[in-house]
C-alpha positions in Angstrom: 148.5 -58.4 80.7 149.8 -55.2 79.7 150.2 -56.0 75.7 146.1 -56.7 76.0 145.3 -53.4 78.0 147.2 -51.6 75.0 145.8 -53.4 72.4 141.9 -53.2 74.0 143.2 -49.4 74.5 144.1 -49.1 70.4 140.6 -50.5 69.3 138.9 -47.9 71.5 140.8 -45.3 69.7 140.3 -46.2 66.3 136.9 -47.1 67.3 137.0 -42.9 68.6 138.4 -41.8 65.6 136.1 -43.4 63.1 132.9 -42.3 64.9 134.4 -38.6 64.8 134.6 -38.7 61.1 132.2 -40.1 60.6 130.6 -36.9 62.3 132.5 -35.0 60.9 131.4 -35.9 57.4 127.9 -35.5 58.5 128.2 -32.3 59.8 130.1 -31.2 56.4 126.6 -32.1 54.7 124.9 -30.8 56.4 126.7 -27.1 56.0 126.9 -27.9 52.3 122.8 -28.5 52.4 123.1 -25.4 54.5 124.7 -23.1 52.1 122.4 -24.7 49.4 119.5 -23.0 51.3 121.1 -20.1 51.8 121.6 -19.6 47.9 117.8 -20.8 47.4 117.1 -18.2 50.3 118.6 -15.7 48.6 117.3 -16.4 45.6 113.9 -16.5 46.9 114.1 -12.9 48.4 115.5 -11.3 45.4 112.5 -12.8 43.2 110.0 -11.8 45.8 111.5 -8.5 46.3 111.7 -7.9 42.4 107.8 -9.0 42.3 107.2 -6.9 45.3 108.7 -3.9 43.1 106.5 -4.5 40.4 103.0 -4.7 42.3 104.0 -1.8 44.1 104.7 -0.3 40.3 101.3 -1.5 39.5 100.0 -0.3 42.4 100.8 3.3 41.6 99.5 3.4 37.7 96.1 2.1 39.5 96.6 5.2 42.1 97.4 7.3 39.0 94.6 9.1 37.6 93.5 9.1 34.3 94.9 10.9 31.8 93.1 13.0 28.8 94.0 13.0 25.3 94.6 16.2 23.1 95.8 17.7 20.3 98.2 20.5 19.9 97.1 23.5 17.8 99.9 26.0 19.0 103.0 27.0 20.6 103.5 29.9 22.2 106.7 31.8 22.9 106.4 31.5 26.7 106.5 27.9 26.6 102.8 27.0 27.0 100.9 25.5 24.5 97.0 25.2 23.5 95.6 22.2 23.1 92.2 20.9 22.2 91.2 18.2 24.4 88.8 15.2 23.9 86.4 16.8 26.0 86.4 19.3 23.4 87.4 23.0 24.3 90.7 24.8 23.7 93.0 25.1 26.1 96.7 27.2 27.0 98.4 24.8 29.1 102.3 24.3 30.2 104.0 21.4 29.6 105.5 18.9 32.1 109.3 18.8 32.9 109.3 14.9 32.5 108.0 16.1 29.0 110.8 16.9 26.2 109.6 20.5 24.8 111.0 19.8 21.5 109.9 16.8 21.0 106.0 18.8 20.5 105.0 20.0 17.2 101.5 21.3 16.2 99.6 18.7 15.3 101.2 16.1 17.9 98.5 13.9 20.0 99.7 14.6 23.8 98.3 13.3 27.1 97.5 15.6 29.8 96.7 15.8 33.5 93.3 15.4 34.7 93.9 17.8 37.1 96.0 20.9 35.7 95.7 19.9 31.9 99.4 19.9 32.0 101.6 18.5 28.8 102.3 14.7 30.3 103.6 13.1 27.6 103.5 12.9 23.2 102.4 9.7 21.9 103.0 8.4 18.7 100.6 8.9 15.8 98.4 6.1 15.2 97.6 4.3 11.5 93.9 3.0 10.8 94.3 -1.3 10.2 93.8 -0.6 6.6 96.6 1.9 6.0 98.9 0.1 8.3 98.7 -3.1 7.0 98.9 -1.6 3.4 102.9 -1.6 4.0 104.5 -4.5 2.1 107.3 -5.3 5.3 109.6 -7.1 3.3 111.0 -5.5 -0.4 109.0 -7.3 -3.5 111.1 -9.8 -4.6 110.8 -8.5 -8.5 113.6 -8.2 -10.7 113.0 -5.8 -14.4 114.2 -9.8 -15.8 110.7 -11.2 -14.6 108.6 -8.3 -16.4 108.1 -9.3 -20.4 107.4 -7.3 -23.2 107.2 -4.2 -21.3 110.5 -2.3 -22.2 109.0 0.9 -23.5 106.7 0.9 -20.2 109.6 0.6 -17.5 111.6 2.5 -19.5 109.2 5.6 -19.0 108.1 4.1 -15.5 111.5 4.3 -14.2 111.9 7.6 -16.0 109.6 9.0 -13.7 109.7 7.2 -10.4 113.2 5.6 -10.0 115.4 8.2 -11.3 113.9 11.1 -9.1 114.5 8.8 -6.1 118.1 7.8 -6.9 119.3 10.7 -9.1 117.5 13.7 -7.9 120.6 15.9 -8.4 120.5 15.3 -12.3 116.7 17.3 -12.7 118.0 19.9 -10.8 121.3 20.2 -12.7 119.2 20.4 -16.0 116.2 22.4 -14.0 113.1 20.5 -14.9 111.2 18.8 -12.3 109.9 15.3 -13.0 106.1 14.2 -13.3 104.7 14.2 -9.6 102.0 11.1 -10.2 101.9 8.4 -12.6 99.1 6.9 -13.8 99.3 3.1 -15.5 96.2 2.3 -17.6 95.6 -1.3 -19.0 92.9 -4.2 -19.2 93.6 -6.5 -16.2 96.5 -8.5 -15.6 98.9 -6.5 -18.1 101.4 -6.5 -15.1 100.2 -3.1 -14.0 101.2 -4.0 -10.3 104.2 -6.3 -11.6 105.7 -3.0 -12.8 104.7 -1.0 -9.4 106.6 -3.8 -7.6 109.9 -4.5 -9.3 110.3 -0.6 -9.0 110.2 -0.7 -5.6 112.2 -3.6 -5.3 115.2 -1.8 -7.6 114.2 1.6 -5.9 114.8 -0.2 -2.4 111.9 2.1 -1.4 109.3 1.0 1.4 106.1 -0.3 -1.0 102.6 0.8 -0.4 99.6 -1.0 -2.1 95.7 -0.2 -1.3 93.2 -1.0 -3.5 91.1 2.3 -4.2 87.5 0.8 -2.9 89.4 0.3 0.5 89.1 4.0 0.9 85.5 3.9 0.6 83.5 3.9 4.2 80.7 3.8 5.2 81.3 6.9 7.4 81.3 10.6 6.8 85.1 11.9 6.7 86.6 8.2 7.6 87.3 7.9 3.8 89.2 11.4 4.1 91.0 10.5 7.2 92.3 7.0 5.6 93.7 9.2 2.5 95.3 11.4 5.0 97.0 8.8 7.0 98.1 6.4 4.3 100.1 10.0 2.6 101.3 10.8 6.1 102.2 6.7 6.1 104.3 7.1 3.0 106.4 10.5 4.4 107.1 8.5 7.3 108.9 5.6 5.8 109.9 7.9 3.2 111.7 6.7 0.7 108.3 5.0 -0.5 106.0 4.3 -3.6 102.4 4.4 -2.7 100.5 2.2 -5.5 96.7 2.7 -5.8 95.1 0.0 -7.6 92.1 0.3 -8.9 91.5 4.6 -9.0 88.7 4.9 -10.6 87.0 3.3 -7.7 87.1 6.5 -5.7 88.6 8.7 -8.9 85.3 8.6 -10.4 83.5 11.9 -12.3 82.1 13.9 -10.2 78.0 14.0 -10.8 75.6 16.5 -10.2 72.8 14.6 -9.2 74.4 11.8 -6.2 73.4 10.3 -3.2 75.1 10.9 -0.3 77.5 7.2 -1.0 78.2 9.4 -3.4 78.8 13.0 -2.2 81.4 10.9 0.4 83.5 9.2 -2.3 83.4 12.9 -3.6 85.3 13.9 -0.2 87.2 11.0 -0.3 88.2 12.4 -3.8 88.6 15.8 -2.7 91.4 14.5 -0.3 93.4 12.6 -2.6 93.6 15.9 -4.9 94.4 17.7 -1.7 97.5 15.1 -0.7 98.7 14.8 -4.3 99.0 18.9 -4.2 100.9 18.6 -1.3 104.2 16.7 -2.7 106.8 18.5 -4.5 108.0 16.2 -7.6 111.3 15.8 -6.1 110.1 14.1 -2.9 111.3 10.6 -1.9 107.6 9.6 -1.9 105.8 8.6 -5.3 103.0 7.8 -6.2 101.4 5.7 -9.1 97.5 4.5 -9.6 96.4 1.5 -11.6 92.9 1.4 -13.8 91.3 -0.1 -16.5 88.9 2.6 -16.7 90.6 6.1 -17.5 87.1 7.1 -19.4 85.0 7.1 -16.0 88.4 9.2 -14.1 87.6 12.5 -12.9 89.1 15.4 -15.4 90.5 16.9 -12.0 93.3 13.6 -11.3 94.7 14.1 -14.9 95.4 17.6 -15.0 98.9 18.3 -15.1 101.0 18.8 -11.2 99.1 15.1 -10.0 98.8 12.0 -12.3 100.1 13.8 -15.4 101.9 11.1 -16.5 99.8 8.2 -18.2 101.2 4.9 -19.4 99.4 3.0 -21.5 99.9 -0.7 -21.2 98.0 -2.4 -23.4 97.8 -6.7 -24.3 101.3 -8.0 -25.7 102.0 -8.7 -29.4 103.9 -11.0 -30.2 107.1 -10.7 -29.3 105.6 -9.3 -26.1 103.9 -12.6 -25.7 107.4 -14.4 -26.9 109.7 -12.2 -24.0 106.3 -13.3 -21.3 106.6 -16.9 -22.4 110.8 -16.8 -21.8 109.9 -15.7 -18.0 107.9 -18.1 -16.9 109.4 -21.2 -18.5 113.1 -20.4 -17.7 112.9 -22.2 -14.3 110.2 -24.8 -15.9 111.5 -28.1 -17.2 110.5 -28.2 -20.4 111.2 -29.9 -23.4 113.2 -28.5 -26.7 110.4 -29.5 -28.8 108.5 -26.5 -27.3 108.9 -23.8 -29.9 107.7 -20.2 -28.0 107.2 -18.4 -31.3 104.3 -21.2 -32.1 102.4 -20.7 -28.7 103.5 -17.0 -28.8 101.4 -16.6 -32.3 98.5 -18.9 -31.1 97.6 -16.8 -28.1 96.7 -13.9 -29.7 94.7 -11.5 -26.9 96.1 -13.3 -24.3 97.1 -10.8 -21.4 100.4 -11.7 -19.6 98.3 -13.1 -16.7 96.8 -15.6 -18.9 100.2 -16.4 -20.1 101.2 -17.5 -16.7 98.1 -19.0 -15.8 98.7 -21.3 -19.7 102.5 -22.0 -18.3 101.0 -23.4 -14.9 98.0 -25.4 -16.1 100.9 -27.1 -18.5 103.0 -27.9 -15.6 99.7 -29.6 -13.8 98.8 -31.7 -17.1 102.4 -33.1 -16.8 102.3 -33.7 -13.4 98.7 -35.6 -13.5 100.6 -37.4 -16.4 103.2 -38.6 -14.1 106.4 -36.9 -16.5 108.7 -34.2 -14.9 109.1 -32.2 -18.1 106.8 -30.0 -20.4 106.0 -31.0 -23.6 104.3 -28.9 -26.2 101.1 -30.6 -26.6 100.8 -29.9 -22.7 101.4 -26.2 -23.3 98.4 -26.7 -26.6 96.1 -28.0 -23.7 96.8 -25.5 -21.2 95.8 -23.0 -23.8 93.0 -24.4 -24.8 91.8 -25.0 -21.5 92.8 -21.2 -20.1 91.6 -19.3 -22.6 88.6 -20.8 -23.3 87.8 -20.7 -19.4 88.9 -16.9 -19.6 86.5 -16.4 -22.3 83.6 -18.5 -21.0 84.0 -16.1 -17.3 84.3 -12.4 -19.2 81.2 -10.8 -18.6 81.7 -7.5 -20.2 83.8 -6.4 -23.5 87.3 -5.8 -23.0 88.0 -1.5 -23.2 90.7 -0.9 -26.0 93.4 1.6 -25.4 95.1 3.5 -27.8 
Protein backbone atom coordinates (compact mmCIF):
# COMPACT_ATOMS: atom_id res chain seq x y z
CA UNK A 1 0.00 0.00 0.00
CA UNK A 2 2.67 2.31 0.73
CA UNK A 3 5.00 1.47 -2.63
CA UNK A 4 1.50 2.60 -4.59
CA UNK A 5 1.01 5.86 -2.57
CA UNK A 6 4.77 6.68 -3.59
CA UNK A 7 4.61 5.75 -6.86
CA UNK A 8 0.80 7.61 -7.49
CA UNK A 9 2.81 10.45 -5.48
CA UNK A 10 6.00 10.32 -8.29
CA UNK A 11 3.56 10.64 -11.32
CA UNK A 12 1.91 13.71 -9.76
CA UNK A 13 5.29 15.25 -9.55
CA UNK A 14 6.47 14.66 -12.81
CA UNK A 15 3.13 15.40 -13.98
CA UNK A 16 3.91 19.08 -11.73
CA UNK A 17 7.04 19.53 -13.21
CA UNK A 18 6.24 19.12 -16.90
CA UNK A 19 3.19 21.40 -16.71
CA UNK A 20 5.73 24.10 -15.05
CA UNK A 21 7.97 23.94 -18.07
CA UNK A 22 5.94 23.80 -20.08
CA UNK A 23 4.91 27.33 -18.66
CA UNK A 24 7.81 28.21 -18.38
CA UNK A 25 8.71 27.93 -22.02
CA UNK A 26 5.64 29.83 -22.74
CA UNK A 27 6.20 32.53 -20.79
CA UNK A 28 9.96 32.70 -22.28
CA UNK A 29 8.01 33.46 -25.64
CA UNK A 30 6.25 35.40 -24.76
CA UNK A 31 9.18 37.91 -23.28
CA UNK A 32 11.11 37.12 -26.37
CA UNK A 33 7.84 38.44 -28.60
CA UNK A 34 7.91 41.06 -25.88
CA UNK A 35 11.26 42.44 -26.45
CA UNK A 36 10.62 42.07 -30.25
CA UNK A 37 7.93 44.85 -29.68
CA UNK A 38 9.90 46.73 -27.76
CA UNK A 39 12.59 46.97 -30.54
CA UNK A 40 9.71 47.55 -33.20
CA UNK A 41 8.44 50.14 -30.52
CA UNK A 42 11.43 51.76 -30.48
CA UNK A 43 11.87 51.80 -33.78
CA UNK A 44 8.64 53.18 -34.52
CA UNK A 45 9.15 56.31 -32.22
CA UNK A 46 12.52 57.12 -33.56
CA UNK A 47 11.00 57.08 -37.26
CA UNK A 48 8.07 59.14 -36.18
CA UNK A 49 9.99 61.40 -34.15
CA UNK A 50 12.62 61.89 -37.12
CA UNK A 51 9.42 62.66 -39.42
CA UNK A 52 8.05 64.73 -36.76
CA UNK A 53 11.35 66.77 -37.00
CA UNK A 54 11.08 67.22 -40.52
CA UNK A 55 7.40 68.56 -40.76
CA UNK A 56 8.12 70.72 -38.04
CA UNK A 57 11.36 71.84 -40.39
CA UNK A 58 8.89 72.19 -43.15
CA UNK A 59 6.63 73.85 -41.12
CA UNK A 60 8.99 76.77 -40.42
CA UNK A 61 10.26 77.44 -44.24
CA UNK A 62 6.30 77.77 -44.88
CA UNK A 63 6.30 80.25 -41.69
CA UNK A 64 9.36 81.85 -43.22
CA UNK A 65 8.70 84.75 -45.33
CA UNK A 66 9.84 85.18 -48.63
CA UNK A 67 12.94 86.23 -49.52
CA UNK A 68 14.06 88.96 -52.35
CA UNK A 69 16.74 88.59 -54.74
CA UNK A 70 19.52 91.26 -55.41
CA UNK A 71 22.56 92.10 -56.69
CA UNK A 72 25.61 93.56 -55.10
CA UNK A 73 27.04 96.81 -56.52
CA UNK A 74 29.26 97.84 -53.51
CA UNK A 75 31.00 97.34 -50.34
CA UNK A 76 31.51 99.70 -48.01
CA UNK A 77 34.15 99.97 -45.39
CA UNK A 78 31.67 99.73 -42.48
CA UNK A 79 30.47 96.50 -43.44
CA UNK A 80 27.20 97.36 -45.24
CA UNK A 81 26.74 96.81 -48.64
CA UNK A 82 24.31 98.30 -51.56
CA UNK A 83 22.39 96.20 -53.30
CA UNK A 84 19.97 96.59 -56.15
CA UNK A 85 16.99 94.51 -55.59
CA UNK A 86 14.38 92.87 -57.96
CA UNK A 87 12.05 95.36 -57.10
CA UNK A 88 14.43 97.63 -58.53
CA UNK A 89 15.98 100.47 -56.37
CA UNK A 90 19.39 100.74 -54.72
CA UNK A 91 19.84 99.93 -51.45
CA UNK A 92 22.71 100.17 -48.28
CA UNK A 93 21.93 97.26 -46.31
CA UNK A 94 23.99 95.06 -43.55
CA UNK A 95 24.69 91.73 -43.94
CA UNK A 96 23.48 88.84 -41.76
CA UNK A 97 25.71 87.00 -39.17
CA UNK A 98 24.61 83.53 -40.55
CA UNK A 99 26.06 85.23 -43.71
CA UNK A 100 29.97 84.77 -44.40
CA UNK A 101 31.18 88.56 -45.25
CA UNK A 102 33.88 87.27 -47.37
CA UNK A 103 32.29 85.11 -49.16
CA UNK A 104 30.39 88.63 -51.06
CA UNK A 105 31.95 90.20 -53.94
CA UNK A 106 30.39 92.90 -56.19
CA UNK A 107 28.57 91.37 -58.60
CA UNK A 108 27.41 88.34 -56.27
CA UNK A 109 23.43 87.47 -56.58
CA UNK A 110 22.41 87.60 -52.63
CA UNK A 111 18.96 86.95 -50.96
CA UNK A 112 17.68 89.37 -48.60
CA UNK A 113 15.04 89.89 -45.93
CA UNK A 114 11.71 91.02 -46.72
CA UNK A 115 11.55 92.87 -43.87
CA UNK A 116 15.12 94.74 -43.14
CA UNK A 117 16.62 94.02 -46.68
CA UNK A 118 19.36 92.40 -44.73
CA UNK A 119 22.31 90.17 -46.60
CA UNK A 120 20.61 86.46 -45.93
CA UNK A 121 22.56 84.43 -47.94
CA UNK A 122 24.87 84.35 -51.62
CA UNK A 123 23.67 82.02 -54.06
CA UNK A 124 25.48 80.60 -56.73
CA UNK A 125 25.58 82.13 -60.25
CA UNK A 126 23.34 80.56 -62.53
CA UNK A 127 24.17 79.36 -66.49
CA UNK A 128 21.38 79.83 -69.31
CA UNK A 129 20.56 75.80 -70.65
CA UNK A 130 22.44 76.67 -73.67
CA UNK A 131 25.77 77.68 -72.13
CA UNK A 132 25.49 75.09 -69.49
CA UNK A 133 24.98 72.35 -71.53
CA UNK A 134 27.68 73.58 -73.94
CA UNK A 135 30.35 71.85 -71.42
CA UNK A 136 31.61 68.54 -72.96
CA UNK A 137 31.55 66.60 -69.12
CA UNK A 138 33.74 63.91 -70.00
CA UNK A 139 37.46 64.85 -71.88
CA UNK A 140 37.12 64.12 -75.90
CA UNK A 141 38.40 60.90 -76.38
CA UNK A 142 40.85 62.27 -79.44
CA UNK A 143 44.35 61.39 -79.70
CA UNK A 144 46.79 63.81 -82.46
CA UNK A 145 47.15 59.70 -84.05
CA UNK A 146 43.40 60.00 -85.16
CA UNK A 147 43.84 63.52 -86.98
CA UNK A 148 45.42 62.85 -90.74
CA UNK A 149 47.22 65.00 -92.97
CA UNK A 150 47.03 67.85 -90.68
CA UNK A 151 50.64 68.14 -89.21
CA UNK A 152 51.44 71.66 -90.19
CA UNK A 153 47.90 72.70 -88.69
CA UNK A 154 48.38 71.08 -85.11
CA UNK A 155 51.65 71.96 -85.25
CA UNK A 156 50.68 75.74 -85.21
CA UNK A 157 47.40 74.85 -83.30
CA UNK A 158 49.15 73.54 -80.49
CA UNK A 159 51.72 76.36 -80.87
CA UNK A 160 49.21 78.60 -79.75
CA UNK A 161 46.75 76.92 -77.48
CA UNK A 162 48.53 73.88 -75.80
CA UNK A 163 51.77 75.29 -75.10
CA UNK A 164 50.47 78.56 -73.28
CA UNK A 165 48.34 76.20 -71.11
CA UNK A 166 51.13 73.70 -70.13
CA UNK A 167 54.31 75.83 -70.57
CA UNK A 168 53.36 79.26 -69.76
CA UNK A 169 56.72 79.93 -68.09
CA UNK A 170 58.66 79.45 -71.48
CA UNK A 171 56.79 82.89 -73.19
CA UNK A 172 57.59 84.66 -70.28
CA UNK A 173 61.20 83.54 -70.05
CA UNK A 174 61.61 84.63 -73.85
CA UNK A 175 58.98 87.74 -73.24
CA UNK A 176 56.52 87.38 -76.04
CA UNK A 177 52.99 86.72 -75.29
CA UNK A 178 51.18 84.10 -77.43
CA UNK A 179 48.14 84.82 -79.88
CA UNK A 180 45.05 85.33 -77.56
CA UNK A 181 42.29 83.76 -80.28
CA UNK A 182 42.64 81.40 -82.99
CA UNK A 183 40.70 81.29 -85.79
CA UNK A 184 40.42 77.82 -88.05
CA UNK A 185 39.10 78.47 -91.56
CA UNK A 186 38.22 75.54 -93.90
CA UNK A 187 35.24 74.14 -96.22
CA UNK A 188 33.20 71.72 -94.01
CA UNK A 189 34.38 68.61 -92.61
CA UNK A 190 38.24 69.40 -92.86
CA UNK A 191 38.41 68.30 -89.11
CA UNK A 192 38.11 71.85 -87.90
CA UNK A 193 36.40 70.60 -84.62
CA UNK A 194 38.55 67.21 -84.75
CA UNK A 195 41.49 69.55 -84.11
CA UNK A 196 39.57 71.72 -81.36
CA UNK A 197 38.95 68.36 -79.58
CA UNK A 198 42.12 66.25 -79.54
CA UNK A 199 43.62 69.64 -78.06
CA UNK A 200 41.50 69.56 -75.33
CA UNK A 201 41.85 66.07 -74.80
CA UNK A 202 45.98 66.34 -74.71
CA UNK A 203 45.48 69.83 -72.90
CA UNK A 204 43.26 67.94 -70.25
CA UNK A 205 41.39 71.24 -70.35
CA UNK A 206 37.46 71.40 -69.66
CA UNK A 207 35.95 71.63 -73.58
CA UNK A 208 33.53 74.20 -74.59
CA UNK A 209 31.57 73.84 -77.95
CA UNK A 210 28.55 76.28 -79.11
CA UNK A 211 27.70 76.73 -82.37
CA UNK A 212 27.70 80.62 -83.18
CA UNK A 213 23.70 80.82 -84.31
CA UNK A 214 23.07 79.50 -80.71
CA UNK A 215 23.91 82.98 -79.55
CA UNK A 216 21.34 84.46 -81.65
CA UNK A 217 17.78 85.24 -79.75
CA UNK A 218 15.18 86.44 -80.37
CA UNK A 219 15.39 88.94 -77.48
CA UNK A 220 17.08 92.20 -77.06
CA UNK A 221 20.41 91.72 -74.85
CA UNK A 222 19.71 87.78 -74.30
CA UNK A 223 22.24 87.18 -77.09
CA UNK A 224 24.73 89.57 -74.98
CA UNK A 225 24.00 87.88 -71.79
CA UNK A 226 24.63 84.16 -73.32
CA UNK A 227 28.17 85.59 -74.54
CA UNK A 228 28.67 86.84 -71.12
CA UNK A 229 27.94 83.68 -69.31
CA UNK A 230 29.42 81.10 -71.61
CA UNK A 231 33.15 83.46 -70.98
CA UNK A 232 32.33 83.60 -67.33
CA UNK A 233 31.53 79.55 -67.91
CA UNK A 234 35.03 79.08 -69.27
CA UNK A 235 37.01 81.21 -66.22
CA UNK A 236 35.13 79.01 -63.96
CA UNK A 237 36.32 75.63 -65.04
CA UNK A 238 39.31 77.26 -66.04
CA UNK A 239 41.66 75.42 -67.47
CA UNK A 240 39.21 75.49 -70.66
CA UNK A 241 39.12 75.85 -74.55
CA UNK A 242 35.93 77.48 -75.68
CA UNK A 243 35.34 76.35 -79.44
CA UNK A 244 32.87 78.55 -81.56
CA UNK A 245 31.80 76.81 -84.55
CA UNK A 246 30.38 78.43 -87.07
CA UNK A 247 31.55 82.57 -86.25
CA UNK A 248 30.48 84.10 -88.98
CA UNK A 249 27.04 83.29 -87.89
CA UNK A 250 27.04 86.09 -85.33
CA UNK A 251 30.81 87.45 -86.66
CA UNK A 252 29.12 88.85 -89.56
CA UNK A 253 30.05 92.67 -91.22
CA UNK A 254 28.55 95.04 -89.69
CA UNK A 255 25.88 96.94 -92.25
CA UNK A 256 24.67 100.22 -92.36
CA UNK A 257 21.39 99.74 -93.39
CA UNK A 258 19.84 96.51 -90.92
CA UNK A 259 16.81 95.60 -89.28
CA UNK A 260 16.66 95.31 -85.89
CA UNK A 261 17.51 90.93 -86.19
CA UNK A 262 20.16 92.60 -87.31
CA UNK A 263 21.23 95.62 -85.08
CA UNK A 264 20.91 92.51 -82.11
CA UNK A 265 23.43 90.13 -83.73
CA UNK A 266 25.39 93.48 -83.87
CA UNK A 267 25.22 93.48 -79.85
CA UNK A 268 25.63 90.11 -79.73
CA UNK A 269 28.90 90.93 -81.68
CA UNK A 270 29.71 93.82 -79.69
CA UNK A 271 30.00 91.41 -76.71
CA UNK A 272 32.11 88.78 -78.04
CA UNK A 273 34.72 91.72 -78.94
CA UNK A 274 34.17 92.96 -75.43
CA UNK A 275 34.91 89.25 -73.73
CA UNK A 276 37.79 88.44 -76.12
CA UNK A 277 39.38 92.06 -74.82
CA UNK A 278 39.04 90.86 -71.55
CA UNK A 279 41.65 87.79 -71.55
CA UNK A 280 45.22 88.26 -71.17
CA UNK A 281 47.05 85.69 -73.75
CA UNK A 282 48.48 83.91 -70.98
CA UNK A 283 45.13 82.85 -69.33
CA UNK A 284 44.22 79.20 -68.79
CA UNK A 285 41.10 79.91 -70.95
CA UNK A 286 41.42 79.81 -74.99
CA UNK A 287 39.52 80.35 -77.30
CA UNK A 288 39.26 79.19 -81.05
CA UNK A 289 36.29 79.83 -83.78
CA UNK A 290 35.54 77.66 -86.76
CA UNK A 291 34.19 79.14 -90.34
CA UNK A 292 34.01 78.46 -93.73
CA UNK A 293 33.31 81.93 -94.52
CA UNK A 294 36.27 84.34 -93.40
CA UNK A 295 35.06 86.85 -96.42
CA UNK A 296 31.60 87.71 -94.67
CA UNK A 297 33.78 88.05 -90.90
CA UNK A 298 33.69 91.34 -89.43
CA UNK A 299 37.25 93.39 -89.95
CA UNK A 300 36.88 94.07 -86.10
CA UNK A 301 37.39 89.88 -84.96
CA UNK A 302 40.67 89.69 -87.09
CA UNK A 303 42.48 92.55 -85.90
CA UNK A 304 45.34 91.61 -83.94
CA UNK A 305 44.83 91.11 -79.61
CA UNK A 306 41.40 88.66 -80.54
CA UNK A 307 41.45 86.02 -83.42
CA UNK A 308 44.78 87.15 -84.77
CA UNK A 309 45.81 83.94 -85.46
CA UNK A 310 44.24 82.24 -88.71
CA UNK A 311 44.80 78.68 -89.82
CA UNK A 312 43.99 77.77 -92.88
CA UNK A 313 42.80 74.22 -93.38
CA UNK A 314 42.09 73.60 -96.59
CA UNK A 315 40.91 69.83 -98.55
CA UNK A 316 43.89 67.13 -98.24
CA UNK A 317 46.25 66.25 -101.15
CA UNK A 318 47.32 63.33 -101.34
CA UNK A 319 49.25 62.22 -98.94
CA UNK A 320 46.81 64.06 -96.78
CA UNK A 321 44.17 61.79 -98.08
CA UNK A 322 46.77 58.64 -97.75
CA UNK A 323 47.65 59.66 -93.67
CA UNK A 324 43.19 60.07 -93.45
CA UNK A 325 42.77 56.75 -95.12
CA UNK A 326 45.53 54.97 -92.50
CA UNK A 327 43.11 56.30 -89.52
CA UNK A 328 40.18 55.05 -90.26
CA UNK A 329 41.05 51.65 -91.66
CA UNK A 330 43.60 50.67 -88.86
CA UNK A 331 40.90 49.08 -86.64
CA UNK A 332 38.84 48.02 -90.02
CA UNK A 333 39.41 44.47 -91.33
CA UNK A 334 40.43 44.88 -94.43
CA UNK A 335 42.14 43.03 -97.03
CA UNK A 336 46.00 43.42 -98.32
CA UNK A 337 44.73 43.83 -101.69
CA UNK A 338 43.56 47.38 -100.70
CA UNK A 339 46.34 49.58 -101.95
CA UNK A 340 45.59 53.37 -100.10
CA UNK A 341 47.75 55.17 -102.48
CA UNK A 342 45.07 54.05 -105.39
CA UNK A 343 41.90 55.30 -103.47
CA UNK A 344 44.11 58.10 -102.00
CA UNK A 345 44.66 59.37 -105.86
CA UNK A 346 41.02 58.58 -106.91
CA UNK A 347 39.40 60.88 -104.39
CA UNK A 348 40.71 63.88 -105.45
CA UNK A 349 38.45 66.81 -103.53
CA UNK A 350 37.32 64.58 -101.13
CA UNK A 351 37.31 66.32 -97.57
CA UNK A 352 38.43 64.05 -94.69
CA UNK A 353 34.67 63.78 -93.73
CA UNK A 354 33.97 62.21 -96.94
CA UNK A 355 36.87 59.95 -96.48
CA UNK A 356 35.28 58.52 -93.35
CA UNK A 357 31.98 58.55 -94.62
CA UNK A 358 33.75 56.23 -98.10
CA UNK A 359 35.59 53.86 -95.22
CA UNK A 360 32.05 53.25 -93.58
CA UNK A 361 29.74 52.77 -96.56
CA UNK A 362 32.73 50.00 -97.49
CA UNK A 363 32.30 48.32 -94.25
CA UNK A 364 28.27 48.24 -94.94
CA UNK A 365 28.74 46.85 -98.63
CA UNK A 366 30.73 43.95 -96.89
CA UNK A 367 28.46 43.45 -94.35
CA UNK A 368 25.19 43.36 -96.77
CA UNK A 369 27.62 40.89 -98.63
CA UNK A 370 27.84 38.62 -95.71
CA UNK A 371 32.13 38.81 -95.60
CA UNK A 372 33.92 40.18 -92.42
CA UNK A 373 36.75 41.80 -94.34
CA UNK A 374 37.17 44.86 -96.79
CA UNK A 375 37.95 44.37 -100.10
CA UNK A 376 38.92 46.99 -102.58
CA UNK A 377 36.20 46.87 -104.98
CA UNK A 378 34.05 47.61 -101.74
CA UNK A 379 36.11 50.67 -100.95
CA UNK A 380 35.62 51.54 -105.39
CA UNK A 381 31.82 51.42 -104.49
CA UNK A 382 31.81 53.33 -101.41
CA UNK A 383 33.40 56.00 -103.42
CA UNK A 384 31.42 55.96 -106.04
CA UNK A 385 28.40 55.97 -104.03
CA UNK A 386 29.72 58.88 -101.40
CA UNK A 387 30.92 61.21 -103.61
CA UNK A 388 28.58 61.15 -106.11
CA UNK A 389 25.79 61.51 -103.31
CA UNK A 390 28.05 64.47 -101.96
CA UNK A 391 28.05 66.01 -105.20
CA UNK A 392 24.40 65.39 -106.14
CA UNK A 393 23.34 67.33 -102.29
CA UNK A 394 26.07 70.53 -102.74
CA UNK A 395 24.00 73.33 -103.41
CA UNK A 396 26.47 76.09 -103.64
CA UNK A 397 30.26 76.17 -105.02
CA UNK A 398 32.75 75.19 -102.58
CA UNK A 399 34.94 78.74 -101.34
CA UNK A 400 38.68 78.15 -102.06
CA UNK A 401 41.28 79.22 -99.56
CA UNK A 402 44.63 80.20 -100.18
Amino acid sequence: MGDFQEGELTSELKAKIMDLEEKNTRLMEDLQEAENNKRYSESEIFRLQRDLTKVRSELEKLKSPPLVIGTVKDILPDGHVVVKSSAGPDFVVSVSTYCPSESITIGSRVTLNKQSLAVMDVLPTPFDPIVSGAEIISAPKISYEDIGGLKQQMLELREVVEDPLLRPELYKKVGVEPPKGVLLVGPPGTGKTLMAKAIASNTKATFIRLVGSELVQKYIGEGARLVRELFDLAKEKAPSIVFIDELDSVGAKRLDGTTSGDREVQRTLMQLLSELDGFTPLSDVKIIGATNRPDILDDALLRPGRFDRIIKIGLPDVDGRIDIFKVHTAHMNIDDKIVLKELAKATEGASGAEIKSICTEAGMIAIRRNRDIVTMDDMINAKVKVLETTKNTKQAPAVMFG
